[in-house]
C-alpha positions as CSV (number, residue, x, y, z in Angstrom):
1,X,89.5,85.8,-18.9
2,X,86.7,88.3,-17.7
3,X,86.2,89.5,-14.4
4,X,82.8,87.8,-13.6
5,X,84.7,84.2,-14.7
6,X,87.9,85.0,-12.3
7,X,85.5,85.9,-9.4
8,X,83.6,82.1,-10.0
9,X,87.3,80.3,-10.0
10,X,87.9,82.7,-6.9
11,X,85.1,81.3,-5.6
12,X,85.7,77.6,-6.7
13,X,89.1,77.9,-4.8
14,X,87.7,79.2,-2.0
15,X,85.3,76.7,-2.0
16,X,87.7,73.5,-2.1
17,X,90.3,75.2,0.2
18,X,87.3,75.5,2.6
19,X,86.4,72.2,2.5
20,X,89.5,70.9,2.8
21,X,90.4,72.2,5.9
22,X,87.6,70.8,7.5
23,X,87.7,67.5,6.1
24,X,91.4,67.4,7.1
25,X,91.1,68.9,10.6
26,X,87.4,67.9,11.5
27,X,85.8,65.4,9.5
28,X,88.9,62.5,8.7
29,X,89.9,62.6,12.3
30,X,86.4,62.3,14.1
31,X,84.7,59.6,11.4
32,X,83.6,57.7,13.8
33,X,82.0,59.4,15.9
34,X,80.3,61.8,13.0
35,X,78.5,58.6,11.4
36,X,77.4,57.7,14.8
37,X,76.4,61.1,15.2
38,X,74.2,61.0,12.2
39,X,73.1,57.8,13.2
40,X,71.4,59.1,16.2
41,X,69.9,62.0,15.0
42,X,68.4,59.9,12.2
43,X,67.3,57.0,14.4
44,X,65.6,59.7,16.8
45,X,67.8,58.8,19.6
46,X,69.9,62.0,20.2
47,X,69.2,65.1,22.6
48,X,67.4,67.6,21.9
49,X,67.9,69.8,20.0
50,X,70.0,68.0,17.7
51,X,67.3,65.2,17.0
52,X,65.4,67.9,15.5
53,X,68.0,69.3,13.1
54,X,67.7,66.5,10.4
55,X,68.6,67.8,7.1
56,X,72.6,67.8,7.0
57,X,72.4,64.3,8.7
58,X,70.3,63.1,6.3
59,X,71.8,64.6,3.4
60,X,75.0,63.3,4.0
61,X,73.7,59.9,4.9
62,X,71.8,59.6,1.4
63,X,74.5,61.0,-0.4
64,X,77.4,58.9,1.0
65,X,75.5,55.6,-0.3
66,X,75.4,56.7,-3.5
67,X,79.2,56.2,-3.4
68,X,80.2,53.5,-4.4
69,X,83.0,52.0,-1.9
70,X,83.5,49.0,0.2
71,X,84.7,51.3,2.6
72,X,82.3,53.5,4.7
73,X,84.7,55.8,5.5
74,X,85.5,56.8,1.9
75,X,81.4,57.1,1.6
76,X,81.0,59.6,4.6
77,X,83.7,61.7,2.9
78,X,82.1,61.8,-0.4
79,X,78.7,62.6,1.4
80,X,80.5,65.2,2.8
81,X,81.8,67.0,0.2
82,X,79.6,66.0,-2.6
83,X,77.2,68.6,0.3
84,X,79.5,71.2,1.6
85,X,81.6,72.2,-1.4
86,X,78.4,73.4,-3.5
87,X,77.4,75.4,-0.4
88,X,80.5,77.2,0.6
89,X,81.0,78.1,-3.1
90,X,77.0,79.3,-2.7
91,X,78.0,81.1,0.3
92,X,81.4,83.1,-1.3
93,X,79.0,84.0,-4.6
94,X,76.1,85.1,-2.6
95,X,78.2,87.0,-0.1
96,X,79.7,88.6,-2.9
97,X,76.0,89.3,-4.5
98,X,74.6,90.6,-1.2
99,X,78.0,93.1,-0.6
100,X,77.7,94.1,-4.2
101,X,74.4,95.8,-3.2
102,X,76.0,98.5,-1.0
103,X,79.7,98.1,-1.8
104,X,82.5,98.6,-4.7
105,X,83.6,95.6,-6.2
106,X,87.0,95.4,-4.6
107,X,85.1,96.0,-0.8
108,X,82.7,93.2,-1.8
109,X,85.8,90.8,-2.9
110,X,87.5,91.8,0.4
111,X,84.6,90.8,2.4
112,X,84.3,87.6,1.0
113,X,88.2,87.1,1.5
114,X,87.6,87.9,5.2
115,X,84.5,85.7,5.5
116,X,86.9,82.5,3.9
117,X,89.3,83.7,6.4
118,X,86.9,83.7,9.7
119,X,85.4,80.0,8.5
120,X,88.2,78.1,10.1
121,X,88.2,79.8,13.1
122,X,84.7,79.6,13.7
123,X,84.4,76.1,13.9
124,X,84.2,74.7,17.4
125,X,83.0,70.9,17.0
126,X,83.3,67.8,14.7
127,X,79.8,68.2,13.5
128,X,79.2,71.7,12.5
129,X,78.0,71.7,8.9
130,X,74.7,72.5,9.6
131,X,76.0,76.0,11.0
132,X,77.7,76.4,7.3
133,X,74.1,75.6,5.7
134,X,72.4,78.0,8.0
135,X,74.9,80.4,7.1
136,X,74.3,79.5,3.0
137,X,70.6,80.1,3.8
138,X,70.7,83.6,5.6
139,X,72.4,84.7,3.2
140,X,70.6,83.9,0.3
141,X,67.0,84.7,2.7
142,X,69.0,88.2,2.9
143,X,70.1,88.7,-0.7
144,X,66.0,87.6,-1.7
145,X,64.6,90.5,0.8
146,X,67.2,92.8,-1.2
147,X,66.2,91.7,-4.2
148,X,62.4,92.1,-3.3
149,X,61.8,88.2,-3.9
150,X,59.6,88.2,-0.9
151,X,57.8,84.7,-2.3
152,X,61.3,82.6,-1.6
153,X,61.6,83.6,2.1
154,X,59.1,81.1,3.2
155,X,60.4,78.4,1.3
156,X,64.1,79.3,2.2
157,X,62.7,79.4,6.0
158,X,60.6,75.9,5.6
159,X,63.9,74.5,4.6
160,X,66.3,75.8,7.4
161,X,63.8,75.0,10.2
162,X,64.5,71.6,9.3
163,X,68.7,72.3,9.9
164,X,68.3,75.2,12.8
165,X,65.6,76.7,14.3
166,X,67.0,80.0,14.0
167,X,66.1,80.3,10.8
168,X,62.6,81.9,12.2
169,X,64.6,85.0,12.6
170,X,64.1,85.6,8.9
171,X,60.6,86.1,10.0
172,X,61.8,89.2,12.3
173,X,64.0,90.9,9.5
174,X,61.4,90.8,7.3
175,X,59.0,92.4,8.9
C-alpha cells in the first residue's frame, strides 16, 4: 500500500469515526427537535440569524427524502451523513493539503490527528453542522489563496454566506 492511499483510509476513518460520534451523541438523541429545527429555518419561521443560514437545513432536508424509509427518523440520519461524512473526510484531506504547505509530512499528519481530536469537544449544540461546513469551506478558501486560485474564492464565499455569514472574512485575508 503507498503512503498517499494509507493517508486517504486515514482519512476515511477519521471521517466515519467523526460522524459517528455525533450521530450517536448529538444527532439520534435530539431527532426531534433537529427536524423541527430545519423545519423552521426552511419555513422562514426561526430567529434570526439562524433563518438566514439555509444551506445545511436544506441539504439535509433534500437529501433525507431521497431515502427511501417509512420511517423519518432513519431519513434524517441518512441526510445526515450522506452530508457530513464527505465533508469531514474533505476537511482531514484539505487540512492535511493546507499543513503540507509549510510542514513535514509527519507535523501535517499530527495536525490533522489533533484537529479529529478537538472536533468532539468543540461541539456545543444539537444543530452544529453548519459550523463543520464553515470549517470545510475556510479551509479549502485558505488552501485556494495558497495555491494562488484567487478565481474560487468568490464562489467558495457565495456558497458559505448561504451557511454563515462569517464567511466574509475570506474577503479580509485576502486582501
Amino acid at each position: 500500500m503507498s503512503q498517499r492511499t494509507g493517508r486517504l483510509i486515514l482519512f476515511l476513518v477519521l471521517a466515519a469515526i467523526s460522524v459517528a460520534y455525533l450521530r450517536n451523541n448529538l444527532v439520534t438523541p435530539h431527532t426531534a427537535a433537529r427536524m423541527r429545527f430545519i423545519s423552521d429555518v426552511l419555513s422562514n419561521q426561526s430567529e434570526p440569524p439562524y433563518r438566514y443560514r439555509l444551506l445545511v437545513p436544506f441539504l439535509e432536508d433534500n437529501i433525507a427524502n431521497l431515502y427511501p424509509s417509512s420511517s423519518i427518523k432513519s431519513q434524517h440520519l441518512f441526510g445526515f451523513t450522506a452530508i457530513f461524512f464527505p465533508v469531514f473526510f474533505l476537511i482531514y484531506y484539505l487540512f492535511h493539503q493546507l499543513l503540507r504547505l509549510y510542514f513535514t509530512e509527519n507535523s501535517s499528519l499530527l495536525g490533522v490527528l489533533l484537529l479529529a481530536v478537538v472536533i468532539p469537544v468543540s461541539v456545543t449544540g444539537y444543530f452544529m453542522e453548519g459550523d463543520f461546513l464553515t470549517l470545510l469551506l475556510f479551509i479549502l478558501g485558505f488552501w485556494c489563496f495558497h495555491k494562488e486560485k484567487d478565481w474560487a474564492i468568490p464562489l467558495i464565499i457565495l456558497l458559505g454566506t448561504f451557511n454563515r455569514e462569517q464567511m466574509l472574512f475570506l474577503l479580509v485575508e485576502q486582501s
